[in-house]
N, C-alpha and C positions, 0 to 999 in steps of 0.2 A: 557335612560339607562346610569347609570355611569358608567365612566375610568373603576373603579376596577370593578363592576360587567363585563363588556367586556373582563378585562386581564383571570379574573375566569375565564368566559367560554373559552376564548382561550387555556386555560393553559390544561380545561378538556377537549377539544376536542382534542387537541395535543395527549394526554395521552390513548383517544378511538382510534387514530388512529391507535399511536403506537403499542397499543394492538393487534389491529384488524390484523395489518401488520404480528405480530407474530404467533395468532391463526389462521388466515386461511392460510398464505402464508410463516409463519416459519421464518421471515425474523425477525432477534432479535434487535432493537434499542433500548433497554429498560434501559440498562446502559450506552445507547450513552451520553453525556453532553447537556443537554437542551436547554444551549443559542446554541450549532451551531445547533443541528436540528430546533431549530424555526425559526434562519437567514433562514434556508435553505425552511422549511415553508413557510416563506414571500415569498420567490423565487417564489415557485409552487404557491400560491394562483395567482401570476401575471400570472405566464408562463400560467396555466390551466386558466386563467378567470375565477376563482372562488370566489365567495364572502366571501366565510367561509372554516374552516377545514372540518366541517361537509360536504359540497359538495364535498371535495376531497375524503373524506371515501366512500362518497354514487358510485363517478365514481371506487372507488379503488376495491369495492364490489361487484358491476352490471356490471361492464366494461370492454368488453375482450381486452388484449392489454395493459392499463392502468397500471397496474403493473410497468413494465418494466419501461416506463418513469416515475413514480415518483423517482423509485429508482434511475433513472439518475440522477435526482435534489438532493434528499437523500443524495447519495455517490460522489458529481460529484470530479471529479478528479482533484486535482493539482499537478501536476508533471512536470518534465523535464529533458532532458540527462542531467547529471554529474551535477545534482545537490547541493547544497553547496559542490563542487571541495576538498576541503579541507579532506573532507570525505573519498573522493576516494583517497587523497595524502597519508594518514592515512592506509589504508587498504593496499595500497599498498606496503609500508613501514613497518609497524607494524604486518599485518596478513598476508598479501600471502606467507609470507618468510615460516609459521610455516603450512601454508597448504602445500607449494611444499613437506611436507616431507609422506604427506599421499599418498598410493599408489594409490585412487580414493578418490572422494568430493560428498560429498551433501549441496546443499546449495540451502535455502527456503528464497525467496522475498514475506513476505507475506503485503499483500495491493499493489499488483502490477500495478493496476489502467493500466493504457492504453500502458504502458508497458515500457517506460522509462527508468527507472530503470532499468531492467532487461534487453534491451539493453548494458546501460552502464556496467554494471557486465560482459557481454560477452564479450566486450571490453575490456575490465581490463582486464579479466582471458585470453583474447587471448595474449594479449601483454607480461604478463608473466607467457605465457606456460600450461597455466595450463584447457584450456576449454574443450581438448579431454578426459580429464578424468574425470571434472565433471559432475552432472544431476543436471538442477537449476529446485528446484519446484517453478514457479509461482505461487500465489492463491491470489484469489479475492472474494467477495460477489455477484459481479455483475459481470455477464456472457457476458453483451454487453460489457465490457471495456474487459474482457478477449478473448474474440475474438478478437477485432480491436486488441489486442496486438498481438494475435497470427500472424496476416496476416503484422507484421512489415513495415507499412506503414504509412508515417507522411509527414505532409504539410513542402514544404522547409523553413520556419519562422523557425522550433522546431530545424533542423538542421543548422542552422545560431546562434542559440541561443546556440546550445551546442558546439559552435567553442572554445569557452572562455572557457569556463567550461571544457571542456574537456583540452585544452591546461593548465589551471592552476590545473589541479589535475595529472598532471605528465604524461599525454597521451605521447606513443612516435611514433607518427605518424598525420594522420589527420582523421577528423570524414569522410573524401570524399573517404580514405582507403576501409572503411565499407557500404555505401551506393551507391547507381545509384540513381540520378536524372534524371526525364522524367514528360514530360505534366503537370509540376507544381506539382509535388507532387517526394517524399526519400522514398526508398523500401532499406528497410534493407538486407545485404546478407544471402539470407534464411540459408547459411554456419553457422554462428553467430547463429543463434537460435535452427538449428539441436537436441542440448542434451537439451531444452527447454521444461519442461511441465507443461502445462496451467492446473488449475484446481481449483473448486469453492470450496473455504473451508471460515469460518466464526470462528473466535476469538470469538466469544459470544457463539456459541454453539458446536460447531464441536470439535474433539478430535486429540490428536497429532499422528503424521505420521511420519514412518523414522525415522533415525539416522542421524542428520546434523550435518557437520562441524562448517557451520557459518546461524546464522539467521540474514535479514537485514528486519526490520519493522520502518520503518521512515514515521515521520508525520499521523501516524493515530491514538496513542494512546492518543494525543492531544484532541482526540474527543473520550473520552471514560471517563467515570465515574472512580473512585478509585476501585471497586470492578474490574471493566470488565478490567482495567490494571492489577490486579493482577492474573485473570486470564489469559490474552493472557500473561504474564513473568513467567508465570507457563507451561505454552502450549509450550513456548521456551526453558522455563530449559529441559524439561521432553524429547524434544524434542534433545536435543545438545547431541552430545559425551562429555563423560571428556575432560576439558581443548577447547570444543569449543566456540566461537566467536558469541554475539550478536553486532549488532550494530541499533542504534536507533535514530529518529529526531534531530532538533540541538534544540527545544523545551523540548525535553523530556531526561527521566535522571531513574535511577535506584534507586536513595533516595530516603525513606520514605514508599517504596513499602514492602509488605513481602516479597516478592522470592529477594529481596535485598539480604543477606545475601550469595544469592548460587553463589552470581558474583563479582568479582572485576573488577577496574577501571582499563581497559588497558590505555586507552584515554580520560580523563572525555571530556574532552574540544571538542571532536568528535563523544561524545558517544559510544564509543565503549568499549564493556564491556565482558570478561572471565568466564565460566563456571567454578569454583572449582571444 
C-alpha cells in the first residue's frame, strides 16, 4: 500500500472518529485544528497499543471507561501558575484598577485545565483586595482535569516552577503565603478557592452564562479552527458587561476574527482586549 493511500485512510479514520466522539458522546472536536488533534492521535495510538484509529474507535465504542482516557490525550493540559507573568503584570496594572470600582465580579477562566490558572487569579484578586467579592466560574470539557482542580492539589515541581513567575508578575508576597507542603505534594488554601466554581462547559457547543466582568481564555483557541474562534469570541462578547475585559494566549490575538470589531486593544502585546 502506498504513503498517500495510508495518509487517506488516516485522515478518514481521524474524521470517523471525530464524528463518532460527537454523535454518541457529544464531545465536539470537529472545528478543533487537524494537525494538533492528529499529534495528539499519534499520542493515543502509542499510549493505547493500537495499530490504527480504527481500533481506538472500536475500544472508544464497546469499551466502558475508555472515553475518559482518550479525552485525557485529546485535551491533555498545558499549564502552569502565573504563566507568561507578564500577563498577570498587565492585569494587574491595567484591569484590576477598573474592576476595584465594581461593587461585586464575575469572572470566567474558561479552559481551566487542571487549574492553574484559576489559582493564579485567586492570587492576584487576593493581593488586591478584590477575591471576597468575586465568583470565578471555572469551565472545562473534561471533568477529570476539573475535578483534580477542584481538590487544589499539585506536586512541589508546579510550585517551585511558579516562584519566578509569580515573583516577575508583580506578586507581593510568596507562592508559600498560599499553599502547605506535606508528603511531597502543595495543597492549596482551600480559603483561595472558596468563591470557585468548577463547571463543564464546551466552546464548540454550549451557550453563554452570566454577566462577566473579565473573560480569561488563553492557549486554547490556538487549537480551534477559524469558524470555532469565532464562535467561542462571540460566546465572550455576549458574555461580558459593557466595557468588560477579555484576555487571551500570547499566540492568539483578536485580528482578522469577526467579533473583532466589538473589542479594542487594551494591551495588544498581552492580549488583553475591551468590550465596546
Amino acid at each position: 500500500m502506498s504513503e498517500d493511500i495510508d495518509d487517506s485512510a488516516y485522515d478518514l479514520e481521524t474524521e470517523l472518529l471525530i464524528e463518532a466522539l460527537y454523535q454518541k458522546f457529544h464531545y465536539d472536536f470537529r472545528h478543533y485544528a487537524r494537525s494538533s488533534v492528529k499529534r495528539r492521535l499519534q499520542h493515543a495510538l502509542s499510549r493505547f497499543h493500537c495499530p490504527t484509529i480504527s481500533h481506538i474507535q472500536a475500544r472508544l465504542l464497546h469499551e466502558n471507561g475508555f472515553l475518559q482516557e482518550l479525552i485525557d490525550v485529546i485535551t491533555v493540559p498545558t499549564t502552569e501558575m502565573f504563566r507568561d507573568p507578564t500577563y498577570y503584570a498587565a492585569l494587574r496594572t491595567e484591569v484590576l484598577p477598573v474592576l476595584k470600582t465594581y461593587p461585586s465580579l464575575k469572572i470566567w477562566i474558561a479552559g481551566t485545565s487542571t487549574g492553574e490558572e484559576v489559582v493564579s487569579f485567586c492570587i492576584l484578586l487576593k493581593e488586591e483586595g478584590l477575591l471576597e467579592k468575586t465568583v470565578i466560574y471555572a469551565t472545562d470539557i473534561n471533568q477529570r482535569v476539573l475535578d483534580q482542580a477542584s481538590r487544589g492539589i499539585y506536586d512541589t515541581e508546579t510550585i517551585k516552577r511558579a516562584t519566578l513567575n509569580y515573583r516577575e508578575s508583580g506578586g507581593k508576597g510568596m507562592i508559600s503565603d498560599y499553599v502547605s507542603v506535606a508528603y511531597g505534594s502543595a495543597r492549596v488554601d482551600p480559603n483561595l478557592l472558596k468563591n470557585v466554581v468548577f463547571s463543564s462547559h464546551s466552546l464548540a457547543t454550549d451557550a453563554v452564562f452570566g454577566e462577566m466582568h473579565l473573560v480569561s481564555c488563553r492557549n486554547v483557541m490556538i487549537y480551534f479552527d477559524r469558524p470555532l474562534q469565532n464562535r467561542a469570541t462571540a460566546l465572550f462578547r455576549d458574555s461580558l458587561v459593557r466595557g468588560g475585559f477579555l484576555g487571551l494566549g500570547s499566540r492568539e490575538s483578536m485580528r482578522f476574527l469577526d467579533t473583532a470589531p466589538a473589542f479594542k486593544a487594551l494591551n495588544e502585546s498581552q492580549r488583553l482586549y475591551q468590550k465596546l
